[in-house]
C-alpha positions as CSV (number, residue, x, y, z in Angstrom):
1,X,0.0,0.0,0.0
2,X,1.5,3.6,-0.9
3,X,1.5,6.0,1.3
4,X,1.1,10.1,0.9
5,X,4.7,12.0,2.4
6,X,3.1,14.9,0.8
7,X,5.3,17.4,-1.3
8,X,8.9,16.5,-0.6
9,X,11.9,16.8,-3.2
10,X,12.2,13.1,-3.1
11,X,14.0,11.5,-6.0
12,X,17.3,8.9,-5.6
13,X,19.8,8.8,-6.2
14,X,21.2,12.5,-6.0
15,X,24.5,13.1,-7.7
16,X,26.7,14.7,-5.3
17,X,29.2,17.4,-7.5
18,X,31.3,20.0,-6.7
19,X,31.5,23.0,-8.2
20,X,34.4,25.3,-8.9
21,X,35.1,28.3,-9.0
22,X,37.3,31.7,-8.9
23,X,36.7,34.3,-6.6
24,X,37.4,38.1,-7.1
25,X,40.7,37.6,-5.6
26,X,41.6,34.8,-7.4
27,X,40.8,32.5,-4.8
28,X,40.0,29.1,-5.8
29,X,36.3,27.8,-4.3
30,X,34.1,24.6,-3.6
31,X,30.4,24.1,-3.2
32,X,29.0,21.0,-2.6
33,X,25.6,20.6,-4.9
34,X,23.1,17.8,-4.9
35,X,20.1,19.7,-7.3
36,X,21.4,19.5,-10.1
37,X,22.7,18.1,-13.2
38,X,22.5,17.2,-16.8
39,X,20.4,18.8,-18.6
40,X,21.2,18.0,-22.1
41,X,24.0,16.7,-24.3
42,X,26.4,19.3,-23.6
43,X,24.5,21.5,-20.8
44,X,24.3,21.1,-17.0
45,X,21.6,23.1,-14.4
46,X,23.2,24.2,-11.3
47,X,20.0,24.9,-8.9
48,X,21.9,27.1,-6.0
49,X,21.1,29.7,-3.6
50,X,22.5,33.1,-5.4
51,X,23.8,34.2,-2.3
52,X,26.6,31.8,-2.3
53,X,29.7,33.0,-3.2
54,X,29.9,30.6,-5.7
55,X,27.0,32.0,-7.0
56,X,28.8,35.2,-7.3
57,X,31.6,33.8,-8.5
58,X,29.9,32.2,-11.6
59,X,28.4,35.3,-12.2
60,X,32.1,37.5,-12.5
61,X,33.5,34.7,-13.9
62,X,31.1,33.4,-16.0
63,X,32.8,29.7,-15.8
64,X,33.3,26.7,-13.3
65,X,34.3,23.4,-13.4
66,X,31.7,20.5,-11.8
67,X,33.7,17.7,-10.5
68,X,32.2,14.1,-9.3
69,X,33.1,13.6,-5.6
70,X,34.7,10.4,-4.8
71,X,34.3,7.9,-1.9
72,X,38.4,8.5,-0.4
73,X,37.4,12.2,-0.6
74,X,33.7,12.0,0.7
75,X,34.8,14.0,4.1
76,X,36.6,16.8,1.6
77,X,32.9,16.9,0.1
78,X,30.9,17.1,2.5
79,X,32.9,19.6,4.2
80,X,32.6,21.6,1.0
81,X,28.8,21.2,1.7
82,X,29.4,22.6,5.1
83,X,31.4,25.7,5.4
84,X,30.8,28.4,3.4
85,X,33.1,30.7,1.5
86,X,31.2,34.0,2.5
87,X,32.1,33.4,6.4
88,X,35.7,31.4,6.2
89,X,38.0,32.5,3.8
90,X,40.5,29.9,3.7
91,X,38.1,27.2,3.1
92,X,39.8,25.3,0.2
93,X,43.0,25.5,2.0
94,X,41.7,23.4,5.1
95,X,40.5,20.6,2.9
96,X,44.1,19.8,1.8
97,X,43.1,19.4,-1.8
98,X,45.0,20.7,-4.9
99,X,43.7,22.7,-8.0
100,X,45.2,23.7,-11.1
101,X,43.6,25.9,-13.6
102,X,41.1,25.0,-16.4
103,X,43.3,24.7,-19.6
104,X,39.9,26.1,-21.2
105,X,37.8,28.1,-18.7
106,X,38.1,30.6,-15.9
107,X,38.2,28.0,-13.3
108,X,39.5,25.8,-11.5
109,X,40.4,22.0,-12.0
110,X,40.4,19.8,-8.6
111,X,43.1,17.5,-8.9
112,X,42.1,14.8,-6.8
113,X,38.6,14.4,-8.4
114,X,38.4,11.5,-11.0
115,X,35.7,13.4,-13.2
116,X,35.4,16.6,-14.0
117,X,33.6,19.2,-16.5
118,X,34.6,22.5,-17.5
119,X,31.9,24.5,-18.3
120,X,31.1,28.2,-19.4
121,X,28.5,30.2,-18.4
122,X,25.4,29.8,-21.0
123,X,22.5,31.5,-19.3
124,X,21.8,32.4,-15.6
125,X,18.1,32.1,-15.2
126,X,16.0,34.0,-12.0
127,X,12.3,32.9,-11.9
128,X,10.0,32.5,-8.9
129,X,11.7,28.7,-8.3
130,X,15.2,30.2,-7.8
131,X,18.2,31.0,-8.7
132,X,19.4,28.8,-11.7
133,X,22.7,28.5,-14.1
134,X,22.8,26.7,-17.2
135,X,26.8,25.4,-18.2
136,X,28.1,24.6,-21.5
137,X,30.2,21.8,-21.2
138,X,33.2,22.6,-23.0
139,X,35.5,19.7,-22.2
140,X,35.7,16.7,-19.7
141,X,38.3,15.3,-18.0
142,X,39.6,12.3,-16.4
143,X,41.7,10.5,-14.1
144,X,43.5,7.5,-16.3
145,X,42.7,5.3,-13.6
146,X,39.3,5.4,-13.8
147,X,39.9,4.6,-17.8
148,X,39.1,1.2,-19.8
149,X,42.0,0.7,-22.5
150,X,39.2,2.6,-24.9
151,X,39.1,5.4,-23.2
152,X,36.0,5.2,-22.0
153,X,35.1,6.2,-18.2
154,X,34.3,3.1,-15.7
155,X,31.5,3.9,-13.2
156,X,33.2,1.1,-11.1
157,X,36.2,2.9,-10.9
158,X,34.8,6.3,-10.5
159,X,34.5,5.5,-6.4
160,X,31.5,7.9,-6.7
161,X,28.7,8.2,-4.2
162,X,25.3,10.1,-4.1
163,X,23.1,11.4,-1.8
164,X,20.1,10.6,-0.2
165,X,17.5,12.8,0.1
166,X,15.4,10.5,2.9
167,X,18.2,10.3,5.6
168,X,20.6,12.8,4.8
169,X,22.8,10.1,3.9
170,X,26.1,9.3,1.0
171,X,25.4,6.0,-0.7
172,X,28.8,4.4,-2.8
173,X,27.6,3.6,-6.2
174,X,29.2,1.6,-8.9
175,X,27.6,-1.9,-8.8
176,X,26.6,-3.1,-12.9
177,X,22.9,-4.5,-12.5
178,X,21.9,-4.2,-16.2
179,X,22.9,-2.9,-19.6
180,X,20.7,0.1,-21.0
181,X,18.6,-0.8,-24.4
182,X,19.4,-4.1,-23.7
183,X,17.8,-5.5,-20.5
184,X,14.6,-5.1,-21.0
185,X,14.0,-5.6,-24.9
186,X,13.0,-9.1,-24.5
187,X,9.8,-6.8,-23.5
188,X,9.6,-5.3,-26.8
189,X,8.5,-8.6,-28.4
190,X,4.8,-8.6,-26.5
């Protein structure tokens, strides 16, 4: 039997990403971001609050990377998702991580993240459900080791984990259970 939990923003899993950015000083900073995502074949949605400094940052910028956070760096993550770069200043520098910068944006690249996108600035949208900025991805890169001799990324190997919107909780992810347009066309011959 179902059972009404009324209007909640329920959906699983959540990708947990970590976005990039400059600051006016040059700074480099990391938000932690569960809504959001892909939104088409080169575009991501970043649904923030606009008075992060991220937020700001995008907006002088007008460029960030979005990196996949990894289970050996979950606490860097979620520490990203704690602090906030309006109130401590030297909050990359506590989470011991590295960055170089984007090759191809104004932004910067996390070293220590297996996957990550650089993205430009395509539209920043305000409407009466919030604050929303739409990336062009211009380029992706990857760690080698999470590689197949193709070239192509392994989700296994990506370590990644999402989030859970129930419990507050990180779930690893990486398990195979099917292959897509392939496990269920047995259903296509009804």
């Amino acid at each position: 039997m179902l059972k009404d939990l009324g209007v909640k923003p329920y959906t699983f899993p959540m990708p947990v990403l970590m976005i990039a950015t400059y600051g006016e000083d040059g700074k480099v900073d990391v938000m932690n971001m569960a809504w959001g995502g892909v939104c088409a074949e080169n575009m991501v949605a970043l649904n923030i609050d606009e008075d992060h400094k991220t937020s700001e940052n995008i907006k002088k910028r007008g460029a960030f990377t979005l990196s996949i956070a990894d289970v050996p760096h979950i606490k860097e993550a979620d520490f990203f998702g704690i602090a906030t770069g309006n109130k401590m200043q030297d909050k990359f520098e506590r989470s011991g991580l590295h960055a170089v910068k984007s090759a191809r944006v104004d932004a910067p690249v996390i070293q220590e993240f297996p996957l990550t996108l650089e993205c430009k600035v395509a539209e920043i949208q305000h409407t009466s459900y919030g604050f929303r900025v739409l990336g062009e991805i211009v380029n992706v890169l990857a760690d080698e080791n999470v590689l197949d001799e193709k070239g192509k990324v392994m989700p296994e190997k990506l370590q990644a984990f999402v989030f859970d919107q129930f419990r507050s909780g990180y779930y690893a992810v990486g398990e195979k259970v099917g292959q897509a347009w392939h496990t269920g066309a047995e259903l296509m011959k009804k």
